[in-house]
C-alpha positions as CSV (number, residue, x, y, z in Angstrom):
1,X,-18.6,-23.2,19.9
2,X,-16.8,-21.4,22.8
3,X,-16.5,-18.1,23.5
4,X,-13.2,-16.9,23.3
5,X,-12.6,-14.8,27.0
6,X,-9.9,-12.9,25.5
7,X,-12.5,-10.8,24.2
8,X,-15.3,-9.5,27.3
9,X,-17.2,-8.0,24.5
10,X,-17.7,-11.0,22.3
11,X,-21.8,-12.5,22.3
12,X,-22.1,-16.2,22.7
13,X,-24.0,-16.1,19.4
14,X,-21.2,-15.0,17.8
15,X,-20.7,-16.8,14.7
16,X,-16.6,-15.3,14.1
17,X,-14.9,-18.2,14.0
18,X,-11.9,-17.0,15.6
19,X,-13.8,-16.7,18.9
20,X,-14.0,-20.9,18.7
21,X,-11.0,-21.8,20.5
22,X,-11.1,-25.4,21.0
23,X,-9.1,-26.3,18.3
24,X,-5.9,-25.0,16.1
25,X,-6.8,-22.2,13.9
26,X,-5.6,-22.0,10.1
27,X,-5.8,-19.4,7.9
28,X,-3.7,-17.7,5.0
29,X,-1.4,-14.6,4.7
30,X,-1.3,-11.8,2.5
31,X,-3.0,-13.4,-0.5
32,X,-4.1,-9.4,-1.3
33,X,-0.2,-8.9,-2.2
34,X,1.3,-9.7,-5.6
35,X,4.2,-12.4,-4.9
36,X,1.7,-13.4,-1.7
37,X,4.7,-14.3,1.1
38,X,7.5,-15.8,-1.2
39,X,9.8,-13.6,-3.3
40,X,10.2,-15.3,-6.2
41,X,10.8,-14.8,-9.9
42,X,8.8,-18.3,-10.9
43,X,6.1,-17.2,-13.8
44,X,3.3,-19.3,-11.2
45,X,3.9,-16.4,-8.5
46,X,0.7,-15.7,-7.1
47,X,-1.2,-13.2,-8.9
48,X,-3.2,-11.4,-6.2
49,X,-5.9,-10.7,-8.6
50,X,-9.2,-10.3,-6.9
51,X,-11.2,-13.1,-9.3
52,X,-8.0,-15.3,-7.7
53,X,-8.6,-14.0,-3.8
54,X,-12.7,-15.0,-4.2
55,X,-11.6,-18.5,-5.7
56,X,-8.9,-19.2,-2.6
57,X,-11.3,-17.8,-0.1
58,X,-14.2,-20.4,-1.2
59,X,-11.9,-23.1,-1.3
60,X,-10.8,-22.5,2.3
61,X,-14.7,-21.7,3.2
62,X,-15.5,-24.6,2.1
63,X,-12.7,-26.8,3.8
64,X,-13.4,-25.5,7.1
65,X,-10.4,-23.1,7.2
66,X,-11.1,-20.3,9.9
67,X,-9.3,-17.2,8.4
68,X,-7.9,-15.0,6.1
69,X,-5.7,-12.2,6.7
70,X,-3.8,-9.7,4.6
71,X,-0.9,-7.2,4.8
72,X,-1.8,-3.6,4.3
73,X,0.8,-2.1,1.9
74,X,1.6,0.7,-0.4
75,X,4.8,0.4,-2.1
76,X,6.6,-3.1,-2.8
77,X,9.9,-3.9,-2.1
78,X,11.3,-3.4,-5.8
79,X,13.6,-6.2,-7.6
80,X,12.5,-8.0,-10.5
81,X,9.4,-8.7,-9.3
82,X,8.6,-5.7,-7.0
83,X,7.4,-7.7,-4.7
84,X,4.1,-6.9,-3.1
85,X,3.9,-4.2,-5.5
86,X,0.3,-4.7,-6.1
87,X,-2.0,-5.0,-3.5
88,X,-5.8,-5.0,-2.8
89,X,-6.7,-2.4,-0.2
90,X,-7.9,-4.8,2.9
91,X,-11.3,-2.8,3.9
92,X,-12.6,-3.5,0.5
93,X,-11.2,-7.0,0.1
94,X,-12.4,-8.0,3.5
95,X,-16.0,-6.8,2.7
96,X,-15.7,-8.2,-1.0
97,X,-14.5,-11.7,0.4
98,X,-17.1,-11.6,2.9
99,X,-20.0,-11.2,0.9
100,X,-19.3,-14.4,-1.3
101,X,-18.2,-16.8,1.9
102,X,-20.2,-18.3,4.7
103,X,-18.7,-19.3,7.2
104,X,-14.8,-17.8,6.9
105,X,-13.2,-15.2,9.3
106,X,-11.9,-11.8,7.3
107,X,-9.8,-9.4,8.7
108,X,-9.0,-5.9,7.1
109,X,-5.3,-4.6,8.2
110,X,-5.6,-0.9,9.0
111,X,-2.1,1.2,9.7
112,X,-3.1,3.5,13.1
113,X,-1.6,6.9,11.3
114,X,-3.1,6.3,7.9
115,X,-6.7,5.6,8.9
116,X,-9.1,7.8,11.3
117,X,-10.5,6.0,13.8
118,X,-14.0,6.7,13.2
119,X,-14.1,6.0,9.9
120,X,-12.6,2.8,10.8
121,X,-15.0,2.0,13.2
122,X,-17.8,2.5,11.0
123,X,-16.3,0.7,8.0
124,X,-15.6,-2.4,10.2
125,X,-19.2,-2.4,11.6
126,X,-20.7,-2.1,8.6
127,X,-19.0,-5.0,7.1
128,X,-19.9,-6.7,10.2
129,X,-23.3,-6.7,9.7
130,X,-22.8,-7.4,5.9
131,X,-21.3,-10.6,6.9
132,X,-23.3,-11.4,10.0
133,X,-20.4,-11.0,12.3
134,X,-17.1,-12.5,10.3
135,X,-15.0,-9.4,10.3
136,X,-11.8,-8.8,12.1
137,X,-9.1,-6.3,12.4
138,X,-5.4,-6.2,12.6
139,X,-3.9,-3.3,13.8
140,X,-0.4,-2.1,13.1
141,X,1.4,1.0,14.7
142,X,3.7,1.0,11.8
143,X,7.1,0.2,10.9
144,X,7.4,1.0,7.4
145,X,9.9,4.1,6.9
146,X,9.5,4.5,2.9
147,X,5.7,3.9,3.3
148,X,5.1,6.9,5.7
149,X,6.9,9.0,3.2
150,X,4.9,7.7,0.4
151,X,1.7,8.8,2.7
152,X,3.4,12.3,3.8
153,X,3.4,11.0,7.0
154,X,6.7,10.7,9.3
155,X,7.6,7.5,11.1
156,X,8.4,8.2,14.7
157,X,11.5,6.6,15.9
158,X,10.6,5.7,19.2
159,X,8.3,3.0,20.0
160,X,6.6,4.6,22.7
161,X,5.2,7.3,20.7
162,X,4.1,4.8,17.5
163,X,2.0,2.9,20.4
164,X,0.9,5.7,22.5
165,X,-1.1,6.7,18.9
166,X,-2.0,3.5,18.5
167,X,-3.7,3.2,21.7
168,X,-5.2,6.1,21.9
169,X,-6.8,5.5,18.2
170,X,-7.8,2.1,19.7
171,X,-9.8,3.2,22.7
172,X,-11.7,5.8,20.5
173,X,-12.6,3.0,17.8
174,X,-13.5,0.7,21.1
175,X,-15.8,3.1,22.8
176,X,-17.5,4.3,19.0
177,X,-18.2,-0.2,19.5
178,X,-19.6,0.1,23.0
179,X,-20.6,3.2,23.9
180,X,-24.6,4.6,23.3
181,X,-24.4,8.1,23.8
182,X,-22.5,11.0,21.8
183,X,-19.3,11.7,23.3
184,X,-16.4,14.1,22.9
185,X,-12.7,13.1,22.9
186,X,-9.7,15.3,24.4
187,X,-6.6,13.1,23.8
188,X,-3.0,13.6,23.3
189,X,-3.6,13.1,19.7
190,X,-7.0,13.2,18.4
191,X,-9.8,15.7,19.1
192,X,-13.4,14.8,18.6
193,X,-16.6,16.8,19.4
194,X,-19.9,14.8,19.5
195,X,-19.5,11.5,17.9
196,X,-21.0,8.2,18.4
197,X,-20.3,5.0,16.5
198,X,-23.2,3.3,14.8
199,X,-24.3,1.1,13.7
200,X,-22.0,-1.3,15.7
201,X,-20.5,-4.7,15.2
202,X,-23.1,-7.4,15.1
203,X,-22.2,-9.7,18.2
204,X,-19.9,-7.5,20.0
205,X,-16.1,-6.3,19.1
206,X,-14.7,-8.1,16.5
207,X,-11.5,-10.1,17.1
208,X,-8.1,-7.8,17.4
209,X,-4.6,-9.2,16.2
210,X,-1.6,-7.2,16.7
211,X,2.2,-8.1,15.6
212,X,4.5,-7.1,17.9
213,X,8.4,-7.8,19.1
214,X,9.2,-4.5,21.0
215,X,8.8,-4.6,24.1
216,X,6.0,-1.6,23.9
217,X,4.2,-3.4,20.9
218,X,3.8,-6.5,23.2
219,X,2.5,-4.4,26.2
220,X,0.0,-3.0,23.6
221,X,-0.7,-6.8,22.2
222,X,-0.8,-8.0,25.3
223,X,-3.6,-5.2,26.5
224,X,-5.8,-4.8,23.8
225,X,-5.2,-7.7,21.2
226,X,-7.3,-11.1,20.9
227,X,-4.1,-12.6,19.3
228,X,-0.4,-11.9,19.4
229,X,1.2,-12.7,15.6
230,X,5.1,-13.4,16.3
231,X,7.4,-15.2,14.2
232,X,8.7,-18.6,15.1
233,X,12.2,-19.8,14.2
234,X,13.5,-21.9,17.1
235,X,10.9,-23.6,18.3
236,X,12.8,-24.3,21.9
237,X,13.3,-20.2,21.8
238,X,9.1,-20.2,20.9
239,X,8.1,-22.5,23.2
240,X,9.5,-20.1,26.2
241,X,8.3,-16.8,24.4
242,X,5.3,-18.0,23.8
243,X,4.8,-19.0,27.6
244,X,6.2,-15.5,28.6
245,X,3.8,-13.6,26.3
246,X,0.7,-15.7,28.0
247,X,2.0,-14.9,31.0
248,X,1.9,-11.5,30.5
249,X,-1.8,-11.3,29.4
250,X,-2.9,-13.4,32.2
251,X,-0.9,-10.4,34.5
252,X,-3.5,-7.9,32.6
253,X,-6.5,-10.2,33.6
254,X,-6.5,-11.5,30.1
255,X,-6.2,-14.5,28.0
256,X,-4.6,-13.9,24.2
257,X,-4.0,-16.2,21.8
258,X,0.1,-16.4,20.2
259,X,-0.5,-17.2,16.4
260,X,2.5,-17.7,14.2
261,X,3.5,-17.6,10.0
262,X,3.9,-20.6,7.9
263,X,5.2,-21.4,4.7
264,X,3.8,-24.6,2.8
265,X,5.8,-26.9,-0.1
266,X,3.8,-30.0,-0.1
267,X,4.1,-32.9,-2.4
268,X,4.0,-36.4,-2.8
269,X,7.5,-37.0,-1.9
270,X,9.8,-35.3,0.2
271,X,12.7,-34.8,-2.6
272,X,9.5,-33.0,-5.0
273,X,9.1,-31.1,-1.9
274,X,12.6,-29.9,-1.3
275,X,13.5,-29.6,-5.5
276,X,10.1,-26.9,-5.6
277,X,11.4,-25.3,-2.4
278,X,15.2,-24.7,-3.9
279,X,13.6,-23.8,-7.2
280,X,11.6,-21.0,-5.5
281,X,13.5,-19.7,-2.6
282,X,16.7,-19.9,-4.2
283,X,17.3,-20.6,-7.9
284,X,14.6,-18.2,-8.7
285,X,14.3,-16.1,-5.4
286,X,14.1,-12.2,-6.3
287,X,17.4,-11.6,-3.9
288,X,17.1,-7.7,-4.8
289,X,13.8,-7.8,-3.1
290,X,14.6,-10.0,0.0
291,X,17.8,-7.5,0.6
292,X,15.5,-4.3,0.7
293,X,12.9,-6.2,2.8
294,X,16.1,-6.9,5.2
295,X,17.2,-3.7,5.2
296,X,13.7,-2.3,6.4
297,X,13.4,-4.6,8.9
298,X,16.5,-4.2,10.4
299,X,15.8,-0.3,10.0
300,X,12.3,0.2,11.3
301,X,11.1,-3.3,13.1
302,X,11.2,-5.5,15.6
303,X,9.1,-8.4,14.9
304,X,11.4,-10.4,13.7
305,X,14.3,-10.8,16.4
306,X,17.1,-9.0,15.4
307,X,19.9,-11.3,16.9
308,X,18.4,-14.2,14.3
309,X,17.1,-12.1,11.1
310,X,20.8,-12.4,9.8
311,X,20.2,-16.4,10.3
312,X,16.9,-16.0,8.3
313,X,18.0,-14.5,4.8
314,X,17.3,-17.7,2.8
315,X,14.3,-18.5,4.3
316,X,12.9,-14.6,3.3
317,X,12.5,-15.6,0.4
318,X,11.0,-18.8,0.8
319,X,8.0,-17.7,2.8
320,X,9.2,-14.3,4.4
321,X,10.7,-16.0,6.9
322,X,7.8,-18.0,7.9
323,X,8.1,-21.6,9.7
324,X,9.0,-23.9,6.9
325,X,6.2,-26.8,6.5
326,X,8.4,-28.9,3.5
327,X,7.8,-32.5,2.5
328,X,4.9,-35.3,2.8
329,X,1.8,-34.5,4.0
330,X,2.8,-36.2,7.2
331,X,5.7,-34.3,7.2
332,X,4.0,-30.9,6.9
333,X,1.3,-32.1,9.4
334,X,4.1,-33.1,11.6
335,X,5.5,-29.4,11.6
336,X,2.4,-28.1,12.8
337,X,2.1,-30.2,15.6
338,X,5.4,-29.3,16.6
339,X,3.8,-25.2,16.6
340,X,0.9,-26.9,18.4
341,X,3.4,-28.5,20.6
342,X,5.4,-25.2,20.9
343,X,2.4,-23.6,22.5
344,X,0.7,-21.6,19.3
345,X,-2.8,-21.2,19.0
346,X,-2.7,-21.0,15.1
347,X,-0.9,-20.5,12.4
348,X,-1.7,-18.5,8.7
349,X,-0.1,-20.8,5.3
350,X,1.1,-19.1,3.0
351,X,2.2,-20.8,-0.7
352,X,3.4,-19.6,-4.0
353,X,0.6,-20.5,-5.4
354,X,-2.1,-20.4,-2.7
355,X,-5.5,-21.4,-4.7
356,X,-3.3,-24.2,-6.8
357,X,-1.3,-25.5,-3.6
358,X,-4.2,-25.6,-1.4
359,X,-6.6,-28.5,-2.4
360,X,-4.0,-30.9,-2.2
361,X,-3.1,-29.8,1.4
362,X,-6.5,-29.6,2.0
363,X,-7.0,-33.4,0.9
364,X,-4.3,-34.9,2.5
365,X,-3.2,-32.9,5.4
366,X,-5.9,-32.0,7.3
367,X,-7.2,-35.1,7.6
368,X,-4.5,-36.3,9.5
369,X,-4.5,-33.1,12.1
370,X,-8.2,-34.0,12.5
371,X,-7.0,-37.5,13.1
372,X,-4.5,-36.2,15.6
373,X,-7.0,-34.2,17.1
374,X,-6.2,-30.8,16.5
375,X,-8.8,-30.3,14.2
């Protein structure tokens, strides 16, 4: 295993698996959420149940998958379905998960204004040392208009101000990691008299991912993260982001990873492929939810790129908007050797029915990226 160098904290013992960058990482998306990534009306939605999270995270434990990661959410996006209107808090389910894996990297999504960052720090060592180093965390400065109200929290409008919390909540939760004395904090926004952070992570600071597409959040990515998470819909328009946002981490004396969001159909034959795919995303898509989804992004967000959301409506549903991997196995392993080829470091898969889905991908897809030498 090599150490990744993004992170200056991270021991060469480290067992995180997101630290071994000498190959493609995989992982899944939002399993925690009821509906998962697709938006769907289909009875075999995935229930995010947490007997079904412990069966999908063994299966990928065992297959060599590096990591899961989940969306943090309160309210879901209403329709039919209410889509992700069920969700399993991510602190808990990461420590949960944890516990019955081995080897399997979990990360626990925590929203900056909703979460203190001392708790946090503490909660994230502790199931560090649970797990013998697996954890991970993904921090979001929020986006999320109706959720803040939910909260009673208000969502700032201007970008600067969401990540000027968020950074300020970071470097307390980094120094509670690394520092060994009692310390007070004077900050813009938090005020702390005489706290130290212990116990701390096992091997070091855990592995940071951050989605970003303003310009702020990929200053902050760019500055604190381990990995950037950005969308990929034109792979030529990837391929030059994705070099750009390297670019701009090696500037900062730093070397972050670009991840991405996939969506899996795989069958036997292309045309079963396609039929399941028009079946879900469209016949049966929840359109109700994929509108208010639309409307919040457009609202509050800029991680997808507003000049091609209105391109992207169909695909929403099919995989919130994440890179289609449809057909054959070769087929799908094909599409993630073009991400590979497109500069990514690693993409999450999502399905519509991730624990069902998976074996089968598992069985005949990854052997051929290992035969291709990307696994």
């Amino acid at each position: 295993m090599t150490v990744d160098a993004t992170n200056p904290l991270a021991d060469a013992r480290s067992p995180n698996p997101m630290f071994a960058r000498n190959r493609f990482l995989l992982g899944t998306f939002a399993s925690n959420c009821s509906g998962g990534m697709t938006i769907t009306k289909v009875p075999e939605r995935w229930d995010a149940s947490f007997a079904n999270n412990i069966r999908l995270a063994k299966l990928l434990d065992e297959a060599g998958i590096e990591f899961m990661l989940p969306i943090a959410r309160w309210i879901g996006y209403g329709g039919e379905t209410d889509f992700q209107g069920s969700v399993l808090e991510t602190i808990t389910w990461a420590s949960g998960l944890l516990a019955n894996t081995k080897d399997l990297a979990v990360f626990a999504t925590v929203h900056t204004a909703a979460n203190n960052p001392v708790v946090v720090a503490k909660q994230l060592a502790t199931i560090d040392q649970m797990s013998g180093g697996r954890v991970g965390l993904n921090i979001v400065a929020g986006w999320n208009g109706p959720e803040y109200e939910a909260l009673g929290l208000t969502l700032p409008d201007d970008h600067e101000t969401r990540y000027g919390y968020a950074q300020e909540w970071f470097d307390i939760v980094r120094k509670l990691w690394t520092a060994n004395a009692h310390f007070d904090w004077a900050g813009q926004h938090f005020t702390l008299k005489g706290v130290k952070g212990e116990p701390k992570p096992v091997h070091g600071q855990p592995p940071i991912i951050n989605a970003a597409g303003s310009p702020q959040g990929r200053d902050f990515a760019t500055r604190n993260a381990n990995f950037l998470f950005t969308p990929a819909i034109d792979l030529e328009r990837s391929k030059e982001e994705v070099a750009e946002l390297k670019a701009q981490a090696a500037g900062k004396g730093r070397d972050v990873g670009v991840l991405t969001f996939a969506h899996v159909v795989c069958r036997p034959t292309e045309a079963e492929a396609k039929a399941y795919l028009q079946r879900t995303g469209q016949d049966e898509a929840d359109w109700v939810a994929v509108d208010r989804l639309m409307e919040l992004q457009f609202a509050h967000a800029q991680s997808f790129p507003h000049d091609l959301l209105k391109l992207i409506r169909d695909r929403m549903a099919a995989g919130h908007g994440g890179f289609p991997l449809v057909g054959t196995p070769e087929q799908v392993a094909d599409g993630i050797l073009q991400l590979v080829a497109a500069g990514f470091d690693g993409t999450t898969l999502s399905f519509v029915d991730y624990a069902e889905e998976f074996p089968y991908f598992r069985d005949t897809v990854l052997p051929i990226l290992k035969e291709k030498g990307v696994r």
